[in-house]
C-alpha positions, 0 to 999 in steps of 0.5 A: 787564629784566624788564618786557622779557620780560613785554611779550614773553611778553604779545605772543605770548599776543596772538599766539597769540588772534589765530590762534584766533578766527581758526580760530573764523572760518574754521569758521564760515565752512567750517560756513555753507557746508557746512550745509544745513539748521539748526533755530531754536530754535522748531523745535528746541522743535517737534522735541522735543514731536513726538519725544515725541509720536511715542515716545508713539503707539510705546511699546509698540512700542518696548518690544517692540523694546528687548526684541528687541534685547536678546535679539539684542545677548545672542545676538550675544554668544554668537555671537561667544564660540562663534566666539571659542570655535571659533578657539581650538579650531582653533588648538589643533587645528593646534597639536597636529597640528604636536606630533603630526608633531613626536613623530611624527618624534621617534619615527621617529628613536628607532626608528632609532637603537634599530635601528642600535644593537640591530645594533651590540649583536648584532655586538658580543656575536657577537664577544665571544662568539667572542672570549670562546670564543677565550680560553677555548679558548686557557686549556684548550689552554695548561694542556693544553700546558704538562702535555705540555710539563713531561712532555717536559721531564721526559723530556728531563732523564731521557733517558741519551744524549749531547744534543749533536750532532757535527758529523759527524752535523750536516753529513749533517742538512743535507745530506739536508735540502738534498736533500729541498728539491731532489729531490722523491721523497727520504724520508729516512734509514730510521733517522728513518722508523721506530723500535721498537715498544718500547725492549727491541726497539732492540739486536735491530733495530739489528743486523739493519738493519745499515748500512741504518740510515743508508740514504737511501729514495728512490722511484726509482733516477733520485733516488737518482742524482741525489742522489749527484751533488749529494753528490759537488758538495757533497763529502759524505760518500757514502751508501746510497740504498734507491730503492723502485722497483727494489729486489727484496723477497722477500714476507713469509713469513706462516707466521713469525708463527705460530711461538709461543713470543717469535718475532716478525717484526723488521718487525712490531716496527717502527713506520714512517712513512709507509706507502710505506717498508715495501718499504724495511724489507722490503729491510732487514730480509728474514724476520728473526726477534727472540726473547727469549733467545738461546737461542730464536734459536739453535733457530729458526735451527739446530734445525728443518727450516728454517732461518731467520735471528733475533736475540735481544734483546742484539743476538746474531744467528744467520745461515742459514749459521751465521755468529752475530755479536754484540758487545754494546757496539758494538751497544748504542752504535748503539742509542743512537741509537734514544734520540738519536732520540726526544731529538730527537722530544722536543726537536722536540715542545717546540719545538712546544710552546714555539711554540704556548705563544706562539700561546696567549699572545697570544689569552689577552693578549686579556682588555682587549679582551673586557672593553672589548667588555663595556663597550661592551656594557653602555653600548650596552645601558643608552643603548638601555634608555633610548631604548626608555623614551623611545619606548614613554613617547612612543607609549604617554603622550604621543602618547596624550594628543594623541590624546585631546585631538584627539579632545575638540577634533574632539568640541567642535567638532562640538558647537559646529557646531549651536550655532552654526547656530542662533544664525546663524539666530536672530539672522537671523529676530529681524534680520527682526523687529527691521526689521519693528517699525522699519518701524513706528516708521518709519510713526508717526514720519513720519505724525508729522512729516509737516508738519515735515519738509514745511516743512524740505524733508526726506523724513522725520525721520530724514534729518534725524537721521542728517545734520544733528543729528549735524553740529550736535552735532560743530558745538557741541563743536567752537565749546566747544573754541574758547571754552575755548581762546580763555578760557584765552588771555585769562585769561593775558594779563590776567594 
């Protein structure tokens, strides 16, 4: 079995023999055809002595040359390291055009997220502003609000009078509200437009107003109709109605209120609002008198030439036909309601106060809010520090050392300009000289082998040199291979 594949292996290495000494053939077969001129071995021998001859008569000049053209082959060198040089620059200079364009565009988007946002740190710090000045406002106002609301609640745990309404005087509450809401031109009762000017004057003027206490002012009779009958539908409780446009006043009689002694004008004790009512008060109240004592009251009205009607502060009053009435319980009773009045003002202003105290709750509960508008502040405030960091780091370092490097980039490559001007043109004049002193060589080569080349047909040697002997020298390496190839596969199948 062995010896099988041995005489195997055997045939195809012949095989294999066969087919390069035929490629050997058909080369020299190709190469016979192609080839034009071949030396015999005198004429190669011929060739080397004429070669030696002709490197003889040029020896000098070919020193020169080889001189010559190392300079060039050196410049040639610089040249290309200077042009290498250059390339590089130019891609280095491109390259920082596109970073500069880069930072460029980088910057610009800083610069508008540093504007919007400087925007955003204005609006909001106008708004904590306003906010914080809201808060503080509300602070004040509500520490002033609660002082005046504890005094009227003082005040109203100190007020002697009956805090609770009747019924009675509820219903003609809501009755002449009713009739303020449907007849325009209804002021109200004239005990709840006035009041005393000080509390030792409520007895005195509760008597000389009389049962006008609780007369309706309107401004016209056609009111006041139209008032009574709505009274009559909803089956109230009748009233007086004082219409301001058709009642008769007697001027006030200005002499009275240079009397001396305690004498003063009933009208000028009372304090009345709004101004249009006076005539109402003139009405009711007429050239009363009030004095301290009832004394005092009793000679203003009796003891002078002239009598006039007066009252004295606990409620006596001396008529001008000598009529005097007093009755100190029952007036001081009426008087009460001067304080039920005011308990009712008081009652109204801590209503008031109740209401505004909730108003100011809910600006001072606005504290998180101000505090979270700080935060946002702060936060805005710390990311902008940055992004201007960053910017003025960008125009003022980065930026500045691209513009450096360009610069040095555009000064190199100027530099490099004449450079290079001159190495073209040294390596063009020496091109020249290299090409003169072969034109020599040239001459002395072909006097040379002017014969030889006669004899082969060639115009000059280097026809022969530049074809031929370079096609010879390809012709012996390649025929080297074959052998080597052709000795190998014979080696191998003796063995």
């Amino acid at each position: 079995m062995a010896h099988e594949n041995h005489q195997i292996v055997v045939a195809d290495l012949e095989k294999e023999l066969s087919e390069v000494q035929a490629m050997i053939e058909a080369y020299e077969e190709d190469n016979q055809e192609s080839q034009e001129i071949e030396l015999e071995d005198g004429q190669v021998q011929e060739y080397n002595n004429l070669k030696e001859k002709a490197s003889q008569q040029t020896t000098s000049l070919r020193q020169n040359l080889t001189k010559i053209k190392r300079q060039q082959q050196s410049d040639e060198e610089a040249l290309e390291q200077t042009k290498q040089k250059r390339t590089d620059l130019e891609s280095r200079q491109v390259q920082l055009n596109e970073q500069k364009t880069q930072l460029e565009e980088r910057i610009a988007k800083l610069d508008q997220y540093i504007n919007q946002n400087s925007q955003t740190v204005n609006k909001l710090k106008l708004d904590k502003d306003k906010l914080a000045a809201e808060i503080r406002i509300a602070n004040q106002r509500h520490s002033e609000i609660q002082s005046n609301l504890e005094g009227v609640q003082a005040e109203l745990r100190d007020a002697k009078v009956d805090k609770h309404e009747s019924a009675r005087n509820q219903r003609r509450a809501e009755t002449l509200e009713s009739m303020k809401r449907l007849f325009p031109g209804v002021h109200g009762r004239l005990i709840d437009l006035c009041e005393p000017v000080h509390r030792r004057y409520q007895i005195a003027i509760t008597k000389v107003l009389g049962k006008n206490m609780d007369a309706i002012v309107v401004d016209s009779e056609q009111c006041g109709r139209e008032c009574i009958q709505y009274m009559k539908e909803q089956r109230s409780e009748p009233s007086t109605f004082i219409p301001l446009d058709t009642i008769q006043v007697k001027p006030t009689n200005e002499k009275l209120r240079n009397l001396g002694g305690t004498a003063k004008l009933v009208i000028d004790v009372i304090r009345y609002d709004p101004p249009q009512i006076k005539k109402a008060l003139q009405y009711a109240c007429g050239n009363s008198l009030v004095c301290d004592t009832m004394e005092e009251a009793r000679k203003l009205c009796f003891s002078g030439s002239e009598r006039h009607k007066a009252v004295a502060l606990d409620g006596t009053l001396f008529s001008k036909s000598g009529i005097i009435s007093g009755g100190a319980s029952d007036i001081k009773r009426k008087a009460k309601r001067w304080d039920e009045k005011a308990v009712d003002g008081l009652k109204r202003s801590r209503d008031r106060y109740l209401e505004e105290l909730k108003e100011l709750n809910i600006t001072r509960r606005k504290e998180p809010e101000l505090n979270n508008l700080t935060s946002q502040i702060n936060g805005l405030e710390t990311r902008l520090k940055y992004s201007k960091r960053d910017r003025d780091s960008s125009i003022d370092q980065t930026m500045a050392e691209y513009n450096k490097e360009a610069s040095t980039i555009e000064n190199e490559l100027e530099d490099l300009r004449p450079v290079l001007d001159s190495l073209e043109k040294q390596i063009e004049t020496r091109s020249y000289k290299i090409d003169e002193i072969q034109d020599k060589l040239n001459v002395v080569e072909d006097k040379v082998f002017k014969d030889f080349c006669k004899n082969l047909g060639l115009d000059n040697i280097r026809q022969y040199e530049e074809k031929q002997l370079s096609k010879q020298q390809e012709k012996a390496k390649k025929r080297l291979e074959f052998c080597k190839s052709s000795v190998q596969t014979t080696v191998t199948t003796r063995f």
